[in-house]
VOPAGU-2260 file (C-alpha; in pm, 1 decimal, decimal comma):
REM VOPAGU-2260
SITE   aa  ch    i         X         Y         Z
SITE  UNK   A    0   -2638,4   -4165,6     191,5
SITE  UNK   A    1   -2722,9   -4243,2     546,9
SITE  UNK   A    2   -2445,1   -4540,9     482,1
SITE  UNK   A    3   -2210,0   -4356,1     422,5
SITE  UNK   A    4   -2263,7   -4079,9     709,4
SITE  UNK   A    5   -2229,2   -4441,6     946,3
SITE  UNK   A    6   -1955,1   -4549,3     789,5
SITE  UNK   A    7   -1636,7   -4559,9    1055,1
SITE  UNK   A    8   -1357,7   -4455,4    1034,8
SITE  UNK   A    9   -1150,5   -4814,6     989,5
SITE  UNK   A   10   -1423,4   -5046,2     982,9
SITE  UNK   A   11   -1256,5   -5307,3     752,0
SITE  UNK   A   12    -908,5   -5504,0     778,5
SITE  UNK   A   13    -783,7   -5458,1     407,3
SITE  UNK   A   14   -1010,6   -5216,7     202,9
SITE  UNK   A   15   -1287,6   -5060,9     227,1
SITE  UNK   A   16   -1625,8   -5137,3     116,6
SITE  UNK   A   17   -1720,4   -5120,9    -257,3
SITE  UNK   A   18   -2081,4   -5098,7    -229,9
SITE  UNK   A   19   -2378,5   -5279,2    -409,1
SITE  UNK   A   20   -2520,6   -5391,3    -737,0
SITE  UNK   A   21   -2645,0   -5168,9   -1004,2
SITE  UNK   A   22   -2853,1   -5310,2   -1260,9
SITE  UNK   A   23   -2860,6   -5037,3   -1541,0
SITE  UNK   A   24   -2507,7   -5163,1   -1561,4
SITE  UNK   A   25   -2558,4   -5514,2   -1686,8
SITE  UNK   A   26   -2407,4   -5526,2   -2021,6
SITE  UNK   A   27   -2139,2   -5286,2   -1961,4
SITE  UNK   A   28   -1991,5   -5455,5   -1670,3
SITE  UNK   A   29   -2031,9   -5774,9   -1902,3
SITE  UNK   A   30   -1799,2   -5619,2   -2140,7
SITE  UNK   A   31   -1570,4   -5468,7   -1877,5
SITE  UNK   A   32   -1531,0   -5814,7   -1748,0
SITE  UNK   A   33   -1402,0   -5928,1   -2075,7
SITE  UNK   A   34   -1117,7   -5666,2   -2116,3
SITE  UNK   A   35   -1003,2   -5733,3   -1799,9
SITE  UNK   A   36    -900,7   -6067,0   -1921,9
SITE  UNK   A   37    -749,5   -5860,0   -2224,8
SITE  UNK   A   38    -483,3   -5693,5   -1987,0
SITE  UNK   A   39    -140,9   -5758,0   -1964,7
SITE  UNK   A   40      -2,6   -6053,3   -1724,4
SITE  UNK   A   41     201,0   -5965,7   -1395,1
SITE  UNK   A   42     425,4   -6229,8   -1594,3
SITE  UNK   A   43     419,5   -6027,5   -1917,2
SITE  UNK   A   44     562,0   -5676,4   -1649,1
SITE  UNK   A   45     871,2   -5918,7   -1544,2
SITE  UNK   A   46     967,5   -6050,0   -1857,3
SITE  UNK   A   47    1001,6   -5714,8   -2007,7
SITE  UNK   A   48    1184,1   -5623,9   -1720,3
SITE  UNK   A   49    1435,0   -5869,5   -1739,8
SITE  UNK   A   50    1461,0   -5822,3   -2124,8
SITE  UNK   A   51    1805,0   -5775,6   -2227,4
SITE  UNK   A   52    1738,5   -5464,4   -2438,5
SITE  UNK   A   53    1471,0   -5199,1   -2517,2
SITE  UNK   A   54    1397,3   -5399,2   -2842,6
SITE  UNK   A   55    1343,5   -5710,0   -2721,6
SITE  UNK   A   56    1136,5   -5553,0   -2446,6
SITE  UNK   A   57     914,9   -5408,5   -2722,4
SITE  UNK   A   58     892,8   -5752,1   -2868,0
SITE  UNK   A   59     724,1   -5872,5   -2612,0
SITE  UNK   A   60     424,0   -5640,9   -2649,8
SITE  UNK   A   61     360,9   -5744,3   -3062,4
SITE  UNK   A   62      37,8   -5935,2   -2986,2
SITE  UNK   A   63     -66,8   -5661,5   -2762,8
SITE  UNK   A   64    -217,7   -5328,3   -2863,2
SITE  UNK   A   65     101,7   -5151,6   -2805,5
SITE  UNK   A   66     273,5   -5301,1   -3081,0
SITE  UNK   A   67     538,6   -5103,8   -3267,6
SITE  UNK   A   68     536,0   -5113,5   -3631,7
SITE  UNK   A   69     696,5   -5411,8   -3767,3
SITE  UNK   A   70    1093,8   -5301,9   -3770,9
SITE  UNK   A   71    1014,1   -4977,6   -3603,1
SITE  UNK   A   72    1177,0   -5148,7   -3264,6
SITE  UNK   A   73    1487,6   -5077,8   -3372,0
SITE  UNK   A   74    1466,2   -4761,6   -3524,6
SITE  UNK   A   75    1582,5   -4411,9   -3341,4
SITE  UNK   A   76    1207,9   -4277,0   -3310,5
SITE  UNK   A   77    1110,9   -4622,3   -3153,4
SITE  UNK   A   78    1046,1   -4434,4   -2811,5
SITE  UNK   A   79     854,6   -4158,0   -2927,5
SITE  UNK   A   80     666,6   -4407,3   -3121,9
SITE  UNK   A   81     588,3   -4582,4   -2845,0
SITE  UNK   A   82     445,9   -4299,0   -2661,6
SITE  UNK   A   83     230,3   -4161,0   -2876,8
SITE  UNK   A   84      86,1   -4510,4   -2908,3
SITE  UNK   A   85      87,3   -4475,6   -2509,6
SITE  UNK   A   86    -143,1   -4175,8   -2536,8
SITE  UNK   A   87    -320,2   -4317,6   -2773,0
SITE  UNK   A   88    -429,8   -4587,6   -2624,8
SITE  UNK   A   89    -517,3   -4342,9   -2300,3
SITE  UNK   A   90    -736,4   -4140,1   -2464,4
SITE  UNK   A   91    -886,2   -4452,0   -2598,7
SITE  UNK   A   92    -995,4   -4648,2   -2272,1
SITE  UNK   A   93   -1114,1   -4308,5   -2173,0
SITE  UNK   A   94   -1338,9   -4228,3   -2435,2
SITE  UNK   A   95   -1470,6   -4648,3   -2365,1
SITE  UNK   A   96   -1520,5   -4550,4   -2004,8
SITE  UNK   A   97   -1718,9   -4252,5   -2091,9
SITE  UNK   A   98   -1942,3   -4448,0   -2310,7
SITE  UNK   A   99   -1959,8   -4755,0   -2069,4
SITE  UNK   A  100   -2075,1   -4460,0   -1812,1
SITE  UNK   A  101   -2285,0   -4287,1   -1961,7
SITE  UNK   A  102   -2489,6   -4557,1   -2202,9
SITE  UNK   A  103   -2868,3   -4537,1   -2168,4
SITE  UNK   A  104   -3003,9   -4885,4   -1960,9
SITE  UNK   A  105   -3252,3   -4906,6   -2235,8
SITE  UNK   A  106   -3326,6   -4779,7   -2593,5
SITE  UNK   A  107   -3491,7   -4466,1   -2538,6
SITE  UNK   A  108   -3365,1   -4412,6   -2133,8
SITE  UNK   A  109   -3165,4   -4127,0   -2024,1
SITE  UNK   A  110   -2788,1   -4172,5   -2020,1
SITE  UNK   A  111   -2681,3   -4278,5   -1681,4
SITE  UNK   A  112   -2390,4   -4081,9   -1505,8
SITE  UNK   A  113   -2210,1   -3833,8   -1651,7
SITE  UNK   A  114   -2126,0   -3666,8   -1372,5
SITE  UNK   A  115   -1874,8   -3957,6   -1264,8
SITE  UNK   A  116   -1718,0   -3869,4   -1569,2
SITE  UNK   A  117   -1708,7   -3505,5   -1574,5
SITE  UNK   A  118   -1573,8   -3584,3   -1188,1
SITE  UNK   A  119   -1305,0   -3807,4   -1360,6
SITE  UNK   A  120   -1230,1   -3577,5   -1624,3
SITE  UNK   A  121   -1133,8   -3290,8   -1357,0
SITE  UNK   A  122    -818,8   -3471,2   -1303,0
SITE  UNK   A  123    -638,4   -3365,3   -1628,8
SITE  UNK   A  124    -820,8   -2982,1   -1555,8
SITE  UNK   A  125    -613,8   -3011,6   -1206,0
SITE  UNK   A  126    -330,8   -3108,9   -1379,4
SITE  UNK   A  127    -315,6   -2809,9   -1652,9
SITE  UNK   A  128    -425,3   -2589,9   -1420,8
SITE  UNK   A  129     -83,4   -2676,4   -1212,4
SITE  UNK   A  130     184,0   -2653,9   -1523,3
SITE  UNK   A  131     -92,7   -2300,9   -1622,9
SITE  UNK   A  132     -48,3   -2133,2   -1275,7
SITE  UNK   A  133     311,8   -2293,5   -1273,5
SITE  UNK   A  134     423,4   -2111,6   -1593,6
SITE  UNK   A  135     221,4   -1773,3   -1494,5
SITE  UNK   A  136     466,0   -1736,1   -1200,5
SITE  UNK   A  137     784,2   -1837,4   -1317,7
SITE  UNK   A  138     717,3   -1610,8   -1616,4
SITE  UNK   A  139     777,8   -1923,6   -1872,4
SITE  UNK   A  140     714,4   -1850,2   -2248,9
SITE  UNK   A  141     707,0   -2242,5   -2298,1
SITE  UNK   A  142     462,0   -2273,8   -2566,5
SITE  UNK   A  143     147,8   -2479,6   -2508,1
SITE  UNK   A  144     220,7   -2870,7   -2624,4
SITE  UNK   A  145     221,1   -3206,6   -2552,3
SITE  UNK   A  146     227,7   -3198,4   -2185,4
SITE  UNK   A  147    -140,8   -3008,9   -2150,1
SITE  UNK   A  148    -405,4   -3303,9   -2174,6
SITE  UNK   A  149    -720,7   -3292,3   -2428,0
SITE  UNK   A  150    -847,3   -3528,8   -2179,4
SITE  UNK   A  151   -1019,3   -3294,9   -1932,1
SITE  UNK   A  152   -1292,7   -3091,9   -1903,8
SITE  UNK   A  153   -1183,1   -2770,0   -2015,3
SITE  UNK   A  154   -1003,1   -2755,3   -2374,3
SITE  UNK   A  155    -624,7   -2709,4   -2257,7
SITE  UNK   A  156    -601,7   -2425,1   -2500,0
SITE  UNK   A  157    -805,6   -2209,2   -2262,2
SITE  UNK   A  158    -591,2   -2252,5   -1964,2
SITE  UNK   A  159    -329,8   -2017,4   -2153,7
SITE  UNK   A  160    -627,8   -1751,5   -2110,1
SITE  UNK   A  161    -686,6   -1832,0   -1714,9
SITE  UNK   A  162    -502,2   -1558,0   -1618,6
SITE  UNK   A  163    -648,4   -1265,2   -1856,2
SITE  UNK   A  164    -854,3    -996,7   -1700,5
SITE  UNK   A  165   -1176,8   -1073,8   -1612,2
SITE  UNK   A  166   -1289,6    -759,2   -1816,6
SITE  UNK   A  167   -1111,7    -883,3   -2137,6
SITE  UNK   A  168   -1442,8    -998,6   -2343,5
SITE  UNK   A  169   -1224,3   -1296,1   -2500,6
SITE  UNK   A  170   -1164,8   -1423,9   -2134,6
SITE  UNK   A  171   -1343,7   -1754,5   -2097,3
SITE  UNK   A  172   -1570,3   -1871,5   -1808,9
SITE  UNK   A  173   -1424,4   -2139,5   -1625,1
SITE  UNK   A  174   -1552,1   -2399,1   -1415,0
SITE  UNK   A  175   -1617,7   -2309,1   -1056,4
SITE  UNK   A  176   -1359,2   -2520,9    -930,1
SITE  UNK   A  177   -1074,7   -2447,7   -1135,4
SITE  UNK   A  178   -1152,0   -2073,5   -1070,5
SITE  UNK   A  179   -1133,8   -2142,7    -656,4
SITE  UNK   A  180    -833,5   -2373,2    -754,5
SITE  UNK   A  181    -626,7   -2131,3    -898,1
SITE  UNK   A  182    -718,0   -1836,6    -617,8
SITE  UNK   A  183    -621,5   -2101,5    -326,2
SITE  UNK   A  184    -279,3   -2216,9    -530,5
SITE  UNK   A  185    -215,7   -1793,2    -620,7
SITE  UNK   A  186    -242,7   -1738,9    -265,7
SITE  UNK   A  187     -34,4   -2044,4     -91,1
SITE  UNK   A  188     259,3   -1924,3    -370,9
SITE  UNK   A  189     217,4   -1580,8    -308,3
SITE  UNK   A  190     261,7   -1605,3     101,1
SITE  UNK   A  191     653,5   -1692,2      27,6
SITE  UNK   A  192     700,2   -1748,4    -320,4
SITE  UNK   A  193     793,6   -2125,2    -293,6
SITE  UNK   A  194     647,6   -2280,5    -667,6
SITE  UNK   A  195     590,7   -2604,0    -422,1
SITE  UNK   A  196     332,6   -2415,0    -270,8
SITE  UNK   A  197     118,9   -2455,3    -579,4
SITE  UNK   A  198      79,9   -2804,6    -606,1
SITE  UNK   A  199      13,4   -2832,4    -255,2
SITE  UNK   A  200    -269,3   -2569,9    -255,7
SITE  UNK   A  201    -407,2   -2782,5    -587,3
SITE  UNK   A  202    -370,2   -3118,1    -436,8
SITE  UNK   A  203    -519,4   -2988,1    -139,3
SITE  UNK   A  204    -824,3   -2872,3    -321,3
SITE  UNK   A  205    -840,8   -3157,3    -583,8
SITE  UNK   A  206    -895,9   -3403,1    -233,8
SITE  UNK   A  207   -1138,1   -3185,6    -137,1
SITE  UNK   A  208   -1372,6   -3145,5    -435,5
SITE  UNK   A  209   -1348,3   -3546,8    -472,0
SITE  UNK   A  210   -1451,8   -3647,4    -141,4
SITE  UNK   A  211   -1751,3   -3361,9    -145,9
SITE  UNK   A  212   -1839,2   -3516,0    -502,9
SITE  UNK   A  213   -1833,6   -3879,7    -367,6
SITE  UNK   A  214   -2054,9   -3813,8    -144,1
SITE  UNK   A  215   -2314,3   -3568,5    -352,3
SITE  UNK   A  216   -2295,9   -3872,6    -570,5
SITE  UNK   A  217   -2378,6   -4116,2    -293,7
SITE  UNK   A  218   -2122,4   -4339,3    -394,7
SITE  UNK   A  219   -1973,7   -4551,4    -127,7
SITE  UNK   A  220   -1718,1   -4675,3    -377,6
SITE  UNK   A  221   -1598,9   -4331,6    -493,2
SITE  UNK   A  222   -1533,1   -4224,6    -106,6
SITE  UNK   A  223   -1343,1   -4529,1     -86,0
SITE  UNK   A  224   -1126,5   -4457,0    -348,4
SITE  UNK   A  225   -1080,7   -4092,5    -234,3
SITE  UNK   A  226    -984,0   -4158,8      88,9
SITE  UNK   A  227    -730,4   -4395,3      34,6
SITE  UNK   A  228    -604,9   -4219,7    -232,7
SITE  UNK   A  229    -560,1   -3949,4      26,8
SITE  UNK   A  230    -388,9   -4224,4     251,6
SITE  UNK   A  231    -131,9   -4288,4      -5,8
SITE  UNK   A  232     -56,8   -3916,1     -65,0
SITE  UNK   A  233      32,9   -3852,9     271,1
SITE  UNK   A  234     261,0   -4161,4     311,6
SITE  UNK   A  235     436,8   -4041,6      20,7
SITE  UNK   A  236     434,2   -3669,2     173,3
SITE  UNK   A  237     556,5   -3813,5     463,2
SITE  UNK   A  238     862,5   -4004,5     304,4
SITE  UNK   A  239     975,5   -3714,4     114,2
SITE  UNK   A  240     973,2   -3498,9     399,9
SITE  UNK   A  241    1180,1   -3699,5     604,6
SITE  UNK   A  242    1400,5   -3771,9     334,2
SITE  UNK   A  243    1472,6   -3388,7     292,4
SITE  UNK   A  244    1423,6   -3316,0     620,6
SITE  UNK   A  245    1190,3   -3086,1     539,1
SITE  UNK   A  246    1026,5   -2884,0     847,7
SITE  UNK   A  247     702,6   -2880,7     656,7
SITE  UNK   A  248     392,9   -2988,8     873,2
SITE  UNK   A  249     146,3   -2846,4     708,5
SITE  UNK   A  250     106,8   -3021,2     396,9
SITE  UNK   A  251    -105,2   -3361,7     449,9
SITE  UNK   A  252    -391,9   -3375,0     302,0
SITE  UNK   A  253    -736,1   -3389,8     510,3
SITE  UNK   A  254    -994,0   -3648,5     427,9
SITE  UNK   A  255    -805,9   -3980,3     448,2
SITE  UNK   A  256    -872,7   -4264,4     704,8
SITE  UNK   A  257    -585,2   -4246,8     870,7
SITE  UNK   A  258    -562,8   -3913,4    1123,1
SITE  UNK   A  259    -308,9   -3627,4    1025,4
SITE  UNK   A  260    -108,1   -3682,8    1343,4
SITE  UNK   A  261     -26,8   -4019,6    1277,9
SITE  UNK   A  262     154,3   -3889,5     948,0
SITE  UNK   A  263     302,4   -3596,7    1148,0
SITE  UNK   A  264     471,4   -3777,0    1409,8
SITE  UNK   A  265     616,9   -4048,2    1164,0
SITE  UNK   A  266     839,3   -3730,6    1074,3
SITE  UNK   A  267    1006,0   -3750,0    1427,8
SITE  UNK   A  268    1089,0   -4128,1    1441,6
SITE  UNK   A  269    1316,1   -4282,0    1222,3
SITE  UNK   A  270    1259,3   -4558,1     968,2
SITE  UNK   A  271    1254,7   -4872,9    1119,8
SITE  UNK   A  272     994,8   -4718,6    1340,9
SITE  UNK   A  273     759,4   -4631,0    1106,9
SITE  UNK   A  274     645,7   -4939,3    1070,5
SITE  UNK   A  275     528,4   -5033,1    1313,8
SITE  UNK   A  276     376,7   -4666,9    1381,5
SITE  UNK   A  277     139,7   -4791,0    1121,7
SITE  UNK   A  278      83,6   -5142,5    1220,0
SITE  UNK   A  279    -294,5   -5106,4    1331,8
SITE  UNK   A  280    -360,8   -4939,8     972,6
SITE  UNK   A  281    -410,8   -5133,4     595,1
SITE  UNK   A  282    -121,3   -4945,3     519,1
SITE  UNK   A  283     136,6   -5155,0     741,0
SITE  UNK   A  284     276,8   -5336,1     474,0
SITE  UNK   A  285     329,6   -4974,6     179,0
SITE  UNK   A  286     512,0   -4809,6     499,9
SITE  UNK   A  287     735,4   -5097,7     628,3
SITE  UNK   A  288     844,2   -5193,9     287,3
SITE  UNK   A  289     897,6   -4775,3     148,6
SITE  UNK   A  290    1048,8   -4678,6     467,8
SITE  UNK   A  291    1296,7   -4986,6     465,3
SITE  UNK   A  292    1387,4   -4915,6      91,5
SITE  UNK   A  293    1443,4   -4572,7     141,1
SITE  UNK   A  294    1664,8   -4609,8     420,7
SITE  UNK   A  295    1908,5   -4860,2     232,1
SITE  UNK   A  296    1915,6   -4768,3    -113,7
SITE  UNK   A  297    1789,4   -4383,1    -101,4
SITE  UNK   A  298    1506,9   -4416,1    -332,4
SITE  UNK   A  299    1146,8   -4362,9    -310,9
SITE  UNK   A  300    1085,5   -4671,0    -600,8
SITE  UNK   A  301     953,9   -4913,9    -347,0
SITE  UNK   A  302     714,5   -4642,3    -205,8
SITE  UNK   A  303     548,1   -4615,1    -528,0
SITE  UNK   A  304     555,5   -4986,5    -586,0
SITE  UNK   A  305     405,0   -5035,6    -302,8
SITE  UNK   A  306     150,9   -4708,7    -302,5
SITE  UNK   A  307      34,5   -4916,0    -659,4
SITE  UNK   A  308       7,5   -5239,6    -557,6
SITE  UNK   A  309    -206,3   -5106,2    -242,8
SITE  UNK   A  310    -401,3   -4908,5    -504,2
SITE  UNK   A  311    -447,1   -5193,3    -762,5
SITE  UNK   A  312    -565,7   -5461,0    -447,7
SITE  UNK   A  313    -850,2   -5231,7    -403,2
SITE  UNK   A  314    -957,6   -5174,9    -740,8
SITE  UNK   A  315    -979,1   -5573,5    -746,4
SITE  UNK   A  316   -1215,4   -5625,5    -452,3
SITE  UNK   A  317   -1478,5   -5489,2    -710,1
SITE  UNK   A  318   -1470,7   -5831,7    -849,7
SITE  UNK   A  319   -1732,5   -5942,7    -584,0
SITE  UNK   A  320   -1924,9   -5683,8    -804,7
SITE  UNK   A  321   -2195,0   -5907,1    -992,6
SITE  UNK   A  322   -2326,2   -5614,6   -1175,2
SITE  UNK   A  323   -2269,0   -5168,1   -1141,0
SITE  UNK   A  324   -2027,9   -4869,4   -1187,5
SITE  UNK   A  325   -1765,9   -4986,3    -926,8
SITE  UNK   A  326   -1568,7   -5262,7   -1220,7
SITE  UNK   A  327   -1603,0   -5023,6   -1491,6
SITE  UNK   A  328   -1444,0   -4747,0   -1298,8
SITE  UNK   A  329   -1152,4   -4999,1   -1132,3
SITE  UNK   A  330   -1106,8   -5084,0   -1527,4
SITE  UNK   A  331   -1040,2   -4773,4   -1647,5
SITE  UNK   A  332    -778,9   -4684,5   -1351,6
SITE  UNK   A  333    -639,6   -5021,9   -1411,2
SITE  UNK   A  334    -542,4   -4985,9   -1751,4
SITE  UNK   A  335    -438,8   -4619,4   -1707,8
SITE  UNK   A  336    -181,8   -4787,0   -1458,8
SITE  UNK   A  337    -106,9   -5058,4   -1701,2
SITE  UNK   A  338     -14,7   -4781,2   -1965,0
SITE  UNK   A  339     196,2   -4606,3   -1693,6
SITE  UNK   A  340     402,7   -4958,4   -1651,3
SITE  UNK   A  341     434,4   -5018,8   -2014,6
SITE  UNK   A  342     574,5   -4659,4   -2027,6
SITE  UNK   A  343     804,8   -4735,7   -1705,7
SITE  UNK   A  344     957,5   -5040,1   -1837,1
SITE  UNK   A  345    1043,2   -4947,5   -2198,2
SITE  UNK   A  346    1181,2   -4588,4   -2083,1
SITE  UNK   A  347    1381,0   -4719,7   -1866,3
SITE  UNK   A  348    1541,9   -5001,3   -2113,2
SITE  UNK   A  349    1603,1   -4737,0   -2354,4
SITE  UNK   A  350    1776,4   -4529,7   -2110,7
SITE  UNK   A  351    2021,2   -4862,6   -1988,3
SITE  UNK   A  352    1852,8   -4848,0   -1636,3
SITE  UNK   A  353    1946,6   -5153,2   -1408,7
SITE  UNK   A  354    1724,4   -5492,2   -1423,3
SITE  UNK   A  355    1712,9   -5473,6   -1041,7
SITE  UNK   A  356    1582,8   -5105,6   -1009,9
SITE  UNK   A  357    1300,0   -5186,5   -1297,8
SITE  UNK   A  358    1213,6   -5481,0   -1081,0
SITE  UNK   A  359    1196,9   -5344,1    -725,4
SITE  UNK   A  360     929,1   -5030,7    -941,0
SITE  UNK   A  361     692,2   -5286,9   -1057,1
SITE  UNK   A  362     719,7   -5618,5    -805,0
């Protein structure tokens, strides 16, 4: 712990420390390892891309595990096929990651951490609570489906009971910090009714309870991943604002390694300053590259491109990992965002989308 309390604040050129070695992770990291290899090639991304059709696009993923059923390609329910083999295959490398996480060391040991993935669980809760809180203000009747994930912590059946009185003797008890979620995100809306208000309030608290967890968890890699998933929040935030030139200045998110201001006076210069505004950060490169694209073409697909690729460089550096947590956890965020690509690309072929604008969102 006491490395982490002398950690600075940029005390590394690219990415941040990953930690050390943990043993009790030997055989799982062995395995992890070998899946990695499993994963679809950057070369693999670009030639479904430049496919000439959804189908053919498809084609190119029969050896994988997200074949279609032979003939199924070209068949009207092809898409929604597709995605339920997407979610499929989600709740799959979940379920591995769990298991990976929580094995016993030995026959006979205690399982090892399940409260990384409770911790990594809380992300689907965060998300239900924000379409839960979303639909209780709009006064939606939309009938719970699809988009609530079984993936969480909480059954996403309960969430359509968050709101009930807390004398009701049906009501469920909640976790702690969806309950203090949903007060904070209540209140932000409530102040002037603007729905946006919501997700901020939830984003705001999800950061929050992550970094506090890293750090009850002692994990150097966790904070790591927090913060500059904090980083790349706020460069988004900071994008969209000045796209919609928004007066909003009160919406980064604390926590990051980069210092609020920074973020806040990017909103007063104009694009090709940006830049270099961010020069003496890792981030140089994500801003120069988003701000540019925005500017020119009026799209945010660059940002994202770039916010991935930023994301993805870091969850590589765990590859001077000889043995512990950090590679199993990069592997399951990995393949979540190799799901998220597959899902990108074929969407977007079904739907005619330009070569070029498929390109500039994955390369």
């Amino acid at each position: 712990m006491a490395e982490l309390a002398e950690q600075a604040i940029l005390d590394f050129y690219t990415y941040p420390p990953v930690g050390g070695d943990d043993w009790r992770y030997i055989y799982q990291t062995a395995q992890v390892r070998v899946l990695e290899m499993q994963m679809l090639s950057p070369a693999t991304f670009l030639d479904m891309a430049n496919a000439e059709s959804f189908e053919a696009a498809a084609d190119l993923l029969t050896a994988s595990e997200y074949a279609l059923p032979p003939g199924l390609a070209r068949s009207r329910q092809a898409l929604a096929e597709m995605e339920n083999i997407l979610r499929l295959r989600r709740s799959a490398v979940r379920e591995l990651f769990s298991d990976f996480m929580t094995r016993p060391a030995e026959p006979g040991r205690s399982r090892i951490d399940e409260p990384v993935v409770e911790l990594f669980r809380t992300r689907d809760d965060f998300a239900n609570l924000r379409l839960a809180v979303r639909r209780t203000v709009s006064e939606t009747e939309k009938p719970l489906g699809t988009d609530y994930s079984t993936d969480g912590n909480v059954p996403p059946e309960l969430f359509e009971q968050l709101f009930a009185e807390e004398s009701e003797p049906d009501r469920p008890v909640f976790p702690d910090y969806v309950q203090q979620a949903v007060e904070q995100a209540i209140l932000a809306y409530y102040q002037n009714k603007d729905i946006r208000r919501i997700d901020y309030a939830i984003d705001k608290f999800q950061a929050e309870y992550n970094l506090n967890k890293a750090h009850e968890l002692e994990s150097i890699f966790l904070l790591g991943l927090f913060r500059i998933q904090i980083d790349l929040t706020n460069i988004r935030t900071m994008l969209r604002l000045k796209f919609t030139e928004s007066e909003q200045r009160n919406v980064f998110l604390e926590g990051g390694f980069i210092g609020l201001e920074r973020f806040r006076h990017g909103l007063d210069l104009g694009y090709e300053a940006l830049g270099p505004l961010f020069f003496v950060t890792p981030y140089y490169r994500v801003v120069e590259a988003g701000a540019n694209y925005l500017a020119s073409n009026k799209s945010f697909l660059k940002a994202e491109q770039q916010c991935d690729e930023f994301l993805t460089g870091f969850l590589k550096s765990t590859i001077q990992i000889t043995v512990g947590p950090q590679p199993i956890i990069a592997f399951l965020l990995m393949k979540e965002n190799e799901i998220r690509k597959v899902r990108l690309i074929l969407t977007a072929k079904k739907n005619h989308l330009d070569t070029k604008l498929i390109l500039d969102r994955i390369s």
